[in-house]
C-alpha positions as CSV (number, residue, x, y, z in Angstrom):
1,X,98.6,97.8,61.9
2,X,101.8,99.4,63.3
3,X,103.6,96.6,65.7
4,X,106.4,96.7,68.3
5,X,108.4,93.1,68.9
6,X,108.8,93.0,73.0
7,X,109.4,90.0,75.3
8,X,106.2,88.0,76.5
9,X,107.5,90.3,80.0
10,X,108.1,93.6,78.8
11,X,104.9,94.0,76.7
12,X,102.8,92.6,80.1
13,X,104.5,95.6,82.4
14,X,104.0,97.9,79.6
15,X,100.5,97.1,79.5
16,X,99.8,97.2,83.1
17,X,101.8,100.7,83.1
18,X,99.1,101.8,80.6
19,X,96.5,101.0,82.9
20,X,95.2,104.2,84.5
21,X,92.0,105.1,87.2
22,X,90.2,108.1,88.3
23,X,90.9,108.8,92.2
24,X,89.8,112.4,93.8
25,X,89.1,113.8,90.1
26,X,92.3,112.9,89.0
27,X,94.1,110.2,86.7
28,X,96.3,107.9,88.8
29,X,98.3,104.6,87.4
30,X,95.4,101.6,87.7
31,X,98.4,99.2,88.9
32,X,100.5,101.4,91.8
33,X,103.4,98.7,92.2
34,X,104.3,95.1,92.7
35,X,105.4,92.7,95.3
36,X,107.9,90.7,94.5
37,X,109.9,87.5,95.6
38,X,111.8,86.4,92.8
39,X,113.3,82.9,92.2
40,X,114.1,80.8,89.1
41,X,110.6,81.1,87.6
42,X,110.2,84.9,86.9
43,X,113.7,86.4,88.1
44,X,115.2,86.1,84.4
45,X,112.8,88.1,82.6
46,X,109.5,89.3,84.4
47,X,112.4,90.2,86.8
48,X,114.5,92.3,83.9
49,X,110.8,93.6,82.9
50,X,110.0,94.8,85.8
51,X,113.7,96.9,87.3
52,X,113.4,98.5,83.5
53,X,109.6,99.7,84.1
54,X,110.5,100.8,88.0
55,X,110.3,104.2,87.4
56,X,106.8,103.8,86.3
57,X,105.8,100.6,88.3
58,X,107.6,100.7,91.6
59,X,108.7,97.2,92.9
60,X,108.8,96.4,96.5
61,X,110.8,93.2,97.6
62,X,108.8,90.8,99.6
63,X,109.7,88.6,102.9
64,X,107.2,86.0,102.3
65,X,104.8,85.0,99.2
66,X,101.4,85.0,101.2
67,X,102.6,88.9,103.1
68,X,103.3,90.2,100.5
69,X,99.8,89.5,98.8
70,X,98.3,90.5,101.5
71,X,99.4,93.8,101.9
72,X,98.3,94.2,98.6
73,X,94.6,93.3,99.4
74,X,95.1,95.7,102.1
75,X,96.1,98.5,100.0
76,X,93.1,97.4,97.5
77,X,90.4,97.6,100.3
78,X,92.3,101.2,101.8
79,X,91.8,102.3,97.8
80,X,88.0,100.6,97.8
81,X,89.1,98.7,95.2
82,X,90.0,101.5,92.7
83,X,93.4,100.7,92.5
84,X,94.8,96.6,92.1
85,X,98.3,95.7,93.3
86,X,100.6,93.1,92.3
87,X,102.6,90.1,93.9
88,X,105.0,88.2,91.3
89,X,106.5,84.7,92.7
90,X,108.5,81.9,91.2
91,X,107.2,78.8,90.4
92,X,106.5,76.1,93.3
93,X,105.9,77.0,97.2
94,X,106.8,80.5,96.3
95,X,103.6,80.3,94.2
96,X,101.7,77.7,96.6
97,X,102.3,80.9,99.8
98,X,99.7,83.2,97.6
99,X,97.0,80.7,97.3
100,X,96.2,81.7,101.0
101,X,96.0,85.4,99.9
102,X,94.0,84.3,97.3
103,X,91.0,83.2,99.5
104,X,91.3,85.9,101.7
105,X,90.6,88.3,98.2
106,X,88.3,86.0,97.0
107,X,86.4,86.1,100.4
108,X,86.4,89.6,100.7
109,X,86.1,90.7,97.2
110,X,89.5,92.3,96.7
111,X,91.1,92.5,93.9
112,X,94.9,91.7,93.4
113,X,97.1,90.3,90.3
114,X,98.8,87.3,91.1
115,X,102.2,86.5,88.5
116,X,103.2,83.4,89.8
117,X,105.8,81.7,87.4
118,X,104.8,78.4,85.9
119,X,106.5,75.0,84.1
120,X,108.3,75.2,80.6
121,X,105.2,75.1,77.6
122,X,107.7,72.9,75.9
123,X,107.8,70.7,78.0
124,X,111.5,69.6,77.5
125,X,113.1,70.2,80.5
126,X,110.3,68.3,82.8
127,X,109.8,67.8,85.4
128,X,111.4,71.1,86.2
129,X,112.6,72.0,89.6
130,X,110.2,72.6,91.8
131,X,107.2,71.2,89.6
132,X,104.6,69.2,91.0
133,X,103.4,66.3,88.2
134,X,100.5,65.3,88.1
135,X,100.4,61.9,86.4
136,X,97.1,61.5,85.0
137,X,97.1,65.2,83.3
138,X,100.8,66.7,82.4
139,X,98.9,70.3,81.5
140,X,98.0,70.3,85.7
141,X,100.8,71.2,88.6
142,X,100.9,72.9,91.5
143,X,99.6,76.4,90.2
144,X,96.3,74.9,89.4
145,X,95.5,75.1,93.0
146,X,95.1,78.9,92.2
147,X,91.9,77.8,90.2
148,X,89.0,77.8,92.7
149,X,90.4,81.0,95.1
150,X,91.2,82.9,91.8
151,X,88.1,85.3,89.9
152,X,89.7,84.9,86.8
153,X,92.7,81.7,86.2
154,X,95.1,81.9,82.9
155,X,97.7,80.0,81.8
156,X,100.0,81.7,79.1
157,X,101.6,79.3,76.9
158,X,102.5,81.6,74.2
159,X,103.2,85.1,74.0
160,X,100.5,86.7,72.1
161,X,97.7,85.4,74.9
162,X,98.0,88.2,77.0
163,X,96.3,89.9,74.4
164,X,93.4,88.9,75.2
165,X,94.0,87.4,79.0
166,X,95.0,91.0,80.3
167,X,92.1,92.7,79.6
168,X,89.7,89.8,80.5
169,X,91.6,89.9,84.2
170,X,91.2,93.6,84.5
171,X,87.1,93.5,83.7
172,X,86.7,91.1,86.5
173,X,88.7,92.5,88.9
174,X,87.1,95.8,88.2
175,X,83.4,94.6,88.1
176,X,81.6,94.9,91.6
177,X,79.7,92.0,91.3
178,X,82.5,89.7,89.9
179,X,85.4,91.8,91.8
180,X,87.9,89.0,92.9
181,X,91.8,88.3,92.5
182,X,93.1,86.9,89.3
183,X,95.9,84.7,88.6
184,X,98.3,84.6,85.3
185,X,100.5,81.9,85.1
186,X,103.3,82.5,82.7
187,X,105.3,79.7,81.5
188,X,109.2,80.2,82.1
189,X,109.8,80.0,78.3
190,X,107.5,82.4,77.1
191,X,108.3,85.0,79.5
192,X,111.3,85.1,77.5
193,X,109.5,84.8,74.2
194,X,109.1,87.6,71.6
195,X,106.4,88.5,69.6
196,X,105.3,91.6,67.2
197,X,102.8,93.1,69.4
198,X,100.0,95.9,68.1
199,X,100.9,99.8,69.2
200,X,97.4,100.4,69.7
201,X,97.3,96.8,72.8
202,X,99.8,99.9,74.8
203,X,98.0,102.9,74.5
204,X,96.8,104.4,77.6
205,X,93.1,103.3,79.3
206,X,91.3,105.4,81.9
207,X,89.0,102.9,84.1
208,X,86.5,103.5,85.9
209,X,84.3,100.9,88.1
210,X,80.8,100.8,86.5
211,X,77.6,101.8,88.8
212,X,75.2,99.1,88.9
213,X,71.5,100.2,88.6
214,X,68.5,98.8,90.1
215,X,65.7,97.3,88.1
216,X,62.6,99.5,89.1
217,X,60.4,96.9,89.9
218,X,62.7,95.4,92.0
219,X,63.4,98.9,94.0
220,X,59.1,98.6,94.0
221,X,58.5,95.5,95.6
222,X,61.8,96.0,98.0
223,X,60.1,99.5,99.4
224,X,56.8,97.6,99.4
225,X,58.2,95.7,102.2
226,X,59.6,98.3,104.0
227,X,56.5,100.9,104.3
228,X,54.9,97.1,105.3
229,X,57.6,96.7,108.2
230,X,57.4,98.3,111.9
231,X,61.2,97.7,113.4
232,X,63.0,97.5,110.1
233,X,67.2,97.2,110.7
234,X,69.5,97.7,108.2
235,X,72.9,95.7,107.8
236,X,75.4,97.6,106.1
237,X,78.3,95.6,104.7
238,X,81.5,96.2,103.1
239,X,80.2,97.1,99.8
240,X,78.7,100.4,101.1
241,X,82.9,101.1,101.4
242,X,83.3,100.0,98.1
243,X,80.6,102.0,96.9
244,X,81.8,105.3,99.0
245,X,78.0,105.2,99.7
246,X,78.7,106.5,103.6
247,X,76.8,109.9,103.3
248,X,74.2,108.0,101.4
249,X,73.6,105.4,104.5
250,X,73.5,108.1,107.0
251,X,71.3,110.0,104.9
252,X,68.8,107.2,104.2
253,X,68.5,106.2,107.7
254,X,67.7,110.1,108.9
255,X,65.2,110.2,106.3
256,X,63.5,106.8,107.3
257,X,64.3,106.8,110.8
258,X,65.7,103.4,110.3
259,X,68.6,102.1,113.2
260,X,72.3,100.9,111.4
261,X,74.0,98.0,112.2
262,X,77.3,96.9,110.3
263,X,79.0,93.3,109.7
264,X,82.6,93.3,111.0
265,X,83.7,94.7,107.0
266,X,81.0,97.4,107.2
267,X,82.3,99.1,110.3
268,X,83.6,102.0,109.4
269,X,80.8,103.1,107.0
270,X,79.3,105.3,110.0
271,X,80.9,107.5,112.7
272,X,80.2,106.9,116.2
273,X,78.2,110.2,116.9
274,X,75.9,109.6,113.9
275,X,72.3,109.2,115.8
276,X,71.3,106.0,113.8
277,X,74.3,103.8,114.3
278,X,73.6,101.2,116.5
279,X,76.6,98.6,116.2
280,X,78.1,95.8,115.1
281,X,75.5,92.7,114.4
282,X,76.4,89.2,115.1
283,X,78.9,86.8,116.5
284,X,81.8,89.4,116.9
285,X,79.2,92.2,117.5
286,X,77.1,94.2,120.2
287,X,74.4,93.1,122.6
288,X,72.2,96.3,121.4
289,X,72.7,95.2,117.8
290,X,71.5,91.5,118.5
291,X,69.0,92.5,120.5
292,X,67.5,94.5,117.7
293,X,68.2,91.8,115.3
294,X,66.0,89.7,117.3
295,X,62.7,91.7,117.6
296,X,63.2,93.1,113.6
297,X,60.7,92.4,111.4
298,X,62.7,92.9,108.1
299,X,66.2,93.2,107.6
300,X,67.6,95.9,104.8
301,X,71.1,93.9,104.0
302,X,73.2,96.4,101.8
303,X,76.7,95.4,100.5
304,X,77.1,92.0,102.5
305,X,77.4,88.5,102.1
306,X,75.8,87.1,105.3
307,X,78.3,85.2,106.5
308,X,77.9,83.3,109.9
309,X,79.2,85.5,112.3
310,X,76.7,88.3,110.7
311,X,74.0,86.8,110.9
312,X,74.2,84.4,113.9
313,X,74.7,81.4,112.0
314,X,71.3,82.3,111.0
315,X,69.8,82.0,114.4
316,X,69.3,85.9,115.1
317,X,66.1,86.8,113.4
318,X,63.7,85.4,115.4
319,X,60.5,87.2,114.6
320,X,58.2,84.9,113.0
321,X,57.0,88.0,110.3
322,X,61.1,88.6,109.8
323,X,61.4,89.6,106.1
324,X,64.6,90.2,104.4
325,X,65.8,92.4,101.7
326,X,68.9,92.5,99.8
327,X,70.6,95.0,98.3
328,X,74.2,94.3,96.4
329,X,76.1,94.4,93.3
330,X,76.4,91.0,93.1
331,X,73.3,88.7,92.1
332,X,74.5,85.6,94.1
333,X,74.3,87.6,97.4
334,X,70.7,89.2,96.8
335,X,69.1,85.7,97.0
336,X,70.2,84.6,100.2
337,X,67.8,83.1,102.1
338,X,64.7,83.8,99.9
339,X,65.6,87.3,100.4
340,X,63.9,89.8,98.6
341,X,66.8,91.1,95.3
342,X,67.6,94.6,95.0
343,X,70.4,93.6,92.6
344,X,72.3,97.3,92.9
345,X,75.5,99.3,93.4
346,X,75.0,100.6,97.3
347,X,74.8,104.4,96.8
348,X,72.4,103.7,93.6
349,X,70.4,101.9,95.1
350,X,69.9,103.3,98.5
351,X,69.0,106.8,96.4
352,X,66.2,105.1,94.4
353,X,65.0,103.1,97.3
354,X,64.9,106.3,99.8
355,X,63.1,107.9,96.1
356,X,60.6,104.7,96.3
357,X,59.7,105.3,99.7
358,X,59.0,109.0,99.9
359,X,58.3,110.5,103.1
360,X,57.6,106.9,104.9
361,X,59.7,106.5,108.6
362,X,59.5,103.7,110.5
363,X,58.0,103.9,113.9
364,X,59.4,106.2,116.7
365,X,59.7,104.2,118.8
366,X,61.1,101.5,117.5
367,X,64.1,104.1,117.2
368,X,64.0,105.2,120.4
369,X,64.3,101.7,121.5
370,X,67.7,100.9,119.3
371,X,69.6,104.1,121.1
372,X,67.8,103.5,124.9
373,X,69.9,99.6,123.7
374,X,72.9,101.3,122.4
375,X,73.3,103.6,125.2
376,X,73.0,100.6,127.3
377,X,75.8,98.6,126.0
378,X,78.0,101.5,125.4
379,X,77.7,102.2,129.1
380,X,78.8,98.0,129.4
381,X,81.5,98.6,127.5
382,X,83.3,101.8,128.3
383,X,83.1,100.2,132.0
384,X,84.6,96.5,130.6
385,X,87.2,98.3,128.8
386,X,88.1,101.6,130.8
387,X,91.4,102.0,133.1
388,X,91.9,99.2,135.3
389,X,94.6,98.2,137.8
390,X,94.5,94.4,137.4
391,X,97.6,92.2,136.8
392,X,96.6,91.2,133.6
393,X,94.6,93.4,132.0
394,X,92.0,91.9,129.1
395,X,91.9,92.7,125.3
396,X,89.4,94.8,125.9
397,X,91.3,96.8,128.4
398,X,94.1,97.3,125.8
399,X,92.3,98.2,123.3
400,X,89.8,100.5,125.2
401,X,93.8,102.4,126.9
402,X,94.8,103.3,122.8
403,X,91.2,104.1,121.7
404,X,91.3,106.8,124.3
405,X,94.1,108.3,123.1
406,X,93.9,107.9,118.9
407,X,93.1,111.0,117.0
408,X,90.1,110.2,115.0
409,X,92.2,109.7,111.6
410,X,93.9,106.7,113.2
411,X,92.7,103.6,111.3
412,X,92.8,100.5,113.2
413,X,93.5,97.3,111.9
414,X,92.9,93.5,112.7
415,X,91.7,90.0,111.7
416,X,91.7,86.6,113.1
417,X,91.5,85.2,116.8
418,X,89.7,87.0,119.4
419,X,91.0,90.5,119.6
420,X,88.2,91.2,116.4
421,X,85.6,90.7,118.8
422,X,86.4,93.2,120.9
423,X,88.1,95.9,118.9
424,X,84.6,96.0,116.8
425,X,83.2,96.4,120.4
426,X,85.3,99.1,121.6
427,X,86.5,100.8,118.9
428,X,83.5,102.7,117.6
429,X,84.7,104.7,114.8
430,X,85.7,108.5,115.4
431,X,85.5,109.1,111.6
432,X,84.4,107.4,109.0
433,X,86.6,105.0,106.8
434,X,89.2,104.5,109.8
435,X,88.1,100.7,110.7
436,X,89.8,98.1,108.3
437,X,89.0,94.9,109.7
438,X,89.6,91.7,107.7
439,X,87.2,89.1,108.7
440,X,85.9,87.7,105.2
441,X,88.6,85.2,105.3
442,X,89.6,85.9,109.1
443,X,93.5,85.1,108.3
444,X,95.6,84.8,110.9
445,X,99.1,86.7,109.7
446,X,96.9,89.3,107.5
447,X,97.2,91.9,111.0
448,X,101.0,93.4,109.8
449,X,100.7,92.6,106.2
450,X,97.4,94.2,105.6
451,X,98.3,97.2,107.8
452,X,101.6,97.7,105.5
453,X,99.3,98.1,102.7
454,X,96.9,100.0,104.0
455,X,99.3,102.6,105.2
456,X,101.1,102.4,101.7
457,X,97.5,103.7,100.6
458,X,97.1,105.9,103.0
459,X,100.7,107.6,104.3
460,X,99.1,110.7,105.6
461,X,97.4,108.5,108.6
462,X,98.5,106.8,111.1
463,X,97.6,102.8,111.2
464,X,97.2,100.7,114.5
465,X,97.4,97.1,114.6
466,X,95.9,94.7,117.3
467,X,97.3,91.6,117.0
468,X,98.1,88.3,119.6
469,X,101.0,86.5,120.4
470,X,100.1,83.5,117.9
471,X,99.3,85.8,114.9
472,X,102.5,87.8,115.7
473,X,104.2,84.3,115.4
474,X,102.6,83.2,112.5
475,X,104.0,86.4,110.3
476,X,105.5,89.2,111.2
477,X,108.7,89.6,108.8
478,X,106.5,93.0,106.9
479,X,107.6,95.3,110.4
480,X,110.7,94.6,108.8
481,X,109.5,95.5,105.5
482,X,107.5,98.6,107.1
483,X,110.9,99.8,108.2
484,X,112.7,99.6,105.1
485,X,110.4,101.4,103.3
486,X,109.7,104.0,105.9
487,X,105.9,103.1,105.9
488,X,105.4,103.1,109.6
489,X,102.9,101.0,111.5
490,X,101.8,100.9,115.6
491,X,101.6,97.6,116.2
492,X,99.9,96.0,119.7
493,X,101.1,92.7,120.7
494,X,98.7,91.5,123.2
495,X,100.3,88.6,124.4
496,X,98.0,85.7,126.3
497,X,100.4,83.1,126.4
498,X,98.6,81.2,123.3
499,X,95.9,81.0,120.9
500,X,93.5,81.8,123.5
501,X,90.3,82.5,122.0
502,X,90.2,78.8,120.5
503,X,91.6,77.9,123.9
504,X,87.9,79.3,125.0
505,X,86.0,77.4,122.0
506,X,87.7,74.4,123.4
507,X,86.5,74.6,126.7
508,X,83.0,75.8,125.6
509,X,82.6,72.5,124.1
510,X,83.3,70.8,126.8
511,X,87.0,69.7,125.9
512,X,90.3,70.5,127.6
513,X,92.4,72.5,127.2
514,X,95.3,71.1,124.7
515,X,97.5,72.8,122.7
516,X,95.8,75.8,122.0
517,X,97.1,77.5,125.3
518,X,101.2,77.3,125.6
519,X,101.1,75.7,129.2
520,X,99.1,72.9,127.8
521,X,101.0,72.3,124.5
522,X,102.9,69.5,125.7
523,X,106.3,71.9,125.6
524,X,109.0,70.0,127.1
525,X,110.8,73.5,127.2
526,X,108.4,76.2,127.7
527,X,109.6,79.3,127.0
528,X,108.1,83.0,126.2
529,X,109.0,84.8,123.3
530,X,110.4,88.4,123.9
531,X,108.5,90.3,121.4
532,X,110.1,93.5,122.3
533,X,113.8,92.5,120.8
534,X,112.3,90.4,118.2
535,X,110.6,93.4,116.8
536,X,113.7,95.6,117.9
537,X,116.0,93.1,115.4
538,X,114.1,94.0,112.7
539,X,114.8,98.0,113.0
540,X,111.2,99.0,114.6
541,X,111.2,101.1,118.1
542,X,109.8,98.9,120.4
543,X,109.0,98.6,124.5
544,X,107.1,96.5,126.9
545,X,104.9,97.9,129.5
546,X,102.6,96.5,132.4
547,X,99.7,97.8,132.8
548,X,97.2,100.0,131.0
549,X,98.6,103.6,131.7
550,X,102.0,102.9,130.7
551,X,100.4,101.6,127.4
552,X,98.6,105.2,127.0
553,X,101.9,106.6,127.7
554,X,103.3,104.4,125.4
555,X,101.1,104.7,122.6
556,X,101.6,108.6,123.0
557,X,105.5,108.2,122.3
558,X,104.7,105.4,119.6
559,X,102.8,108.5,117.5
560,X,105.9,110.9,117.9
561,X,108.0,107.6,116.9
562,X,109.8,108.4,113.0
563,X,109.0,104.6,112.7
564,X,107.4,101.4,113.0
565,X,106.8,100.9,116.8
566,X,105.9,97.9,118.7
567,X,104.3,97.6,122.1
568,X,103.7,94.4,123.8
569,X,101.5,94.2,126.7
570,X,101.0,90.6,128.9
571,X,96.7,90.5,128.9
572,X,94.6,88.0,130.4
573,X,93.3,84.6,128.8
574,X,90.4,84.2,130.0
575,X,88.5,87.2,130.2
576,X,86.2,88.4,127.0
577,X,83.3,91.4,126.8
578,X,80.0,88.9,126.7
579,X,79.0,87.1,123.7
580,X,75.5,88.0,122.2
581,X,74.5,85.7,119.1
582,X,74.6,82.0,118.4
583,X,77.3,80.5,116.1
584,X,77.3,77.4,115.1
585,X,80.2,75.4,115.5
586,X,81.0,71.6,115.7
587,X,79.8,70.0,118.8
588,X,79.8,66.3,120.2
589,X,76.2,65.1,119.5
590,X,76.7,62.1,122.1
591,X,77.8,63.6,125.3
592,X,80.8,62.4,127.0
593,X,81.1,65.1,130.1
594,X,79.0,67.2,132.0
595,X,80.4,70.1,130.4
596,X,80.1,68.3,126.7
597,X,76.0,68.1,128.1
598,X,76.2,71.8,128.8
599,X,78.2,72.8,125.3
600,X,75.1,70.3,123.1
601,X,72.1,72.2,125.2
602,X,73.4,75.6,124.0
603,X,73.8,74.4,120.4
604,X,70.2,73.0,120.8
605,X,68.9,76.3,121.8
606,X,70.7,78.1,119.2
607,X,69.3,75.7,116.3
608,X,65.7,75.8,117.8
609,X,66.1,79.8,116.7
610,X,67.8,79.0,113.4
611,X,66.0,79.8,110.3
612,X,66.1,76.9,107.8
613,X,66.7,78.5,104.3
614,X,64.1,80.8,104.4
């Protein structure tokens, strides 16, 4: 067997570079670049490694360890997952910043390579700098943290282990079922380390993300239950993305007259004209959704993992006949709540299902019911979030002023804190695949990061962030790194004066208010941060306005803008679009105020409608 001698480094870029995909009919590299922050554990030679391979595995320098992962998740969900970027850190917090990133790819089912450098193998220098010891196991230190956030952990102690670690990493990130982030720790040493590796380990390998298919009696007893329903729903989640199954959703519910609702990740997966979208389900969603949810008899759940906020905390299915079917790649999400398994890529499976079923619809009127409900929120909505003249206008308002005016490519981007709520409500998609909410995880700091990625993977569009004053503070150094690299972003600073929407969780409980809002923080030296030259000081065109038609005008001049542009508008604190589902959250089971009485009666309520396991 032919062999070449290469550093531990150089033969892991190499094979990476090897790494190829199919995208649009054609081949495209698998691994598109890398992040990087470099410090003493991977400058010297995954450093050296990586400037040599540039040309064929662009770099990009990083700000911070966590941003820079998550742009790449963004770019990973923007490619559905058919491409897998790469952040590289040092040893130490450099490392310890990704582990965040890590649950918010674990959560959402991302993948991303993480190359965080790691201790000596030899052990002679320890402790190293910047090594955590543990003193009971000297094999453990600070990157073992990786271990439960990560789909697939290594540690390479000698050179030749990539052989077989590399490939194992890139099956699991490329499995739907199993699709996750995966960490490889190299040991400073071996980085360095040579070793007579096979030709044949660097010869090039086209990949391509295997279609899971049904088991037929499974499809059987799933359509069983359907022809037995009479107000079926279906929840589609973020694996109909994944799956590009989006003609085959809209398709399905035509053929079966069957209303759509999405999770906050499945938005996107329907345009807002098709007839059978209904909205957003849940916590963050719409009141026509929920009130669906509440009368259905059997709920078709494709691609999703039922989190809380979709399903109410469990508390939205209130039918006493409510069945539940689940369709999804992955086997530990089909069995949720004794639902009935349809284990099953999304566009497979909804094409033998719709096969199973034949020429079966649900009821009429069960479908004229979900759009006489969606017409009826919509109305609530447009009104909640149309021009207004107030002082302070609310989230809502803002985000209703640049709906108005986005071209239906615009993809709009968010996460944490309360602006998700009501861009899901608002912003009902003009096109398909233009909605890239992260909510798995809901990180705060993923809104600039994610959106620098997602624009990386998609440069022909433009991408428009909604983000609050406290996420803004949190992480905000990639509008610098948007401007360097000419990827440019439209980013919405709605300011509130806090972190407002847990400033309303804290008064729904019955507490008050403390900390969360700024006036109440205990801030001997209150002061307001200017947003405007903040974001100006980092190269980005930026301006403040005061009401909603100057943010129109704005966000018209922020499209013709040759960059990143920020706009930062003051909006209200304390006005939301109404909540429609239960969520369960902590709550004093021993009353001390009125208003702690008020908060424990509402939990009650909402766990008197929960469905216990089943």
């Amino acid at each position: 067997m032919k062999t070449v001698r290469l550093s531990c480094a150089h033969a892991l870029f190499k094979f990476l570079i090897a790494q190829k995909t199919i995208i649009d009919g054609k081949k495209v590299p698998l691994f598109p670049g890398a992040f990087a922050i470099y410090g003493h554990g991977n400058v010297a030679c995954l450093g050296q490694a990586m400037e040599e391979f540039q040309s064929d595995l662009p770099g990009y320098r990083g700000h911070h360890e966590q941003s820079m992962a998550l742009s790449g998740i963004g770019y990973a969900r923007a490619m559905r997952r058919k491409q897998i970027f790469i952040a590289t850190s040092s040893s130490g917090p450099g490392a310890m910043n990704m582990v965040t990133a890590a649950g918010v790819a674990l959560s959402n089912r991302l993948p991303l390579l993480l190359l965080p450098g790691d201790v000596f193998a030899s052990r002679f220098p320890d402790p190293v700098l910047q090594q955590v010891e543990n003193f009971n196991s000297p094999v453990e230190n600070q990157n073992d943290a990786f271990k439960p956030v990560s789909r697939f952990f290594d540690r390479i102690t000698r050179p030749e282990q990539i052989l077989n670690s590399l490939p194992q990493a890139i099956q699991i990130m490329l499995d739907p079922a199993d699709c996750g982030p995966a960490t490889i720790a190299i040991s400073q040493d071996v980085q360095g380390e040579s070793f007579d590796y096979p030709e044949v380990f660097f010869e090039e390998r086209v990949h391509e993300i295997r279609r899971i298919h049904p088991d037929p009696n499974q499809v059987k007893v799933a359509a069983e239950k359907l022809k037995n329903s009479k107000q079926p729903i279906i929840i589609s989640g973020g694996g109909v993305l994944y799956s590009e199954a989006e003609e085959d959703l809209s398709h399905f519910a035509k053929k079966h007259n069957i209303p759509v609702t999405a999770t906050a990740m499945g938005i996107g997966c329907m345009a807002k004209e098709d007839p059978y979208y209904i909205g957003g389900i849940g916590g963050l969603g719409e009141k026509s959704a929920n009130n669906l949810s509440k009368e259905t008899d059997l709920a078709l759940a494709i691609g999703t993992k039922l989190a809380d906020f979709t399903t109410g905390s469990w508390a939205n299915f209130e039918s006493d006949n409510f069945q539940l079917v689940s369709l999804n790649a992955a086997r530990f999400d089909t069995v949720k709540h004794l639902a009935t398994p349809v284990v099953s890529d999304a566009k497979i499976g909804l094409q033998q299902l719709s096969e199973a079923l034949g020429d079966w619809k649900a009821p009429d009127n069960w479908y004229q019911k979900a759009i006489k409900e969606r017409a009826e929120w919509e109305a609530y909505v447009e009104k909640q979030s149309g021009p207004t003249n107030q002082v302070e206008p609310s989230y809502a308002h803002a985000v209703g002023a640049v709906y108005r005016n986005a071209d239906p490519s615009d993809i709009v981007v968010t996460a944490a804190g309360g602006l998700v709520g009501e861009v899901v409500q608002v912003w009902k998609p003009k096109q398909i695949n233009t909605f890239e909410t992260e909510w798995g995880f809901s990180c705060m700091g993923y809104e600039i990061s994610g959106a620098l990625g997602i624009k990386m993977a998609k440069p022909d569009q433009d991408v428009v962030v909604f983000l609050g004053d406290g996420s803004y503070l949190l992480s905000n150094s990639d509008i610098y790194s948007s401007v360097i690299y000419d990827q440019k972003l439209i980013i919405i600073v709605c300011d509130n004066g806090g972190h407002m929407v847990i400033n309303r969780l804290q008064l729904a409980k019955g507490g008050k208010e403390y900390i969360c809002n700024l006036r109440s923080a205990r801030a001997k030296n209150l002061q307001f941060v200017d947003f405007e030259n903040h974001a100006r000081s980092m190269g980005a065109n930026a301006e403040t306005v005061n009401s909603t038609s100057e943010l129109e005008a704005a966000y018209k001049r922020a499209k013709e803008s040759d960059r990143t542009y920020v706009i930062v508008i003051k909006t209200h604190g304390y006005e939301w679009l109404e909540g429609t589902a239960f969520w369960e959250s902590p709550t004093l089971q021993d009353p001390i105020t009125k208003e702690n009485k008020e908060a424990l009666d509402d939990f009650k309520d909402g766990k008197n409608k929960q469905r216990k396991g089943v």
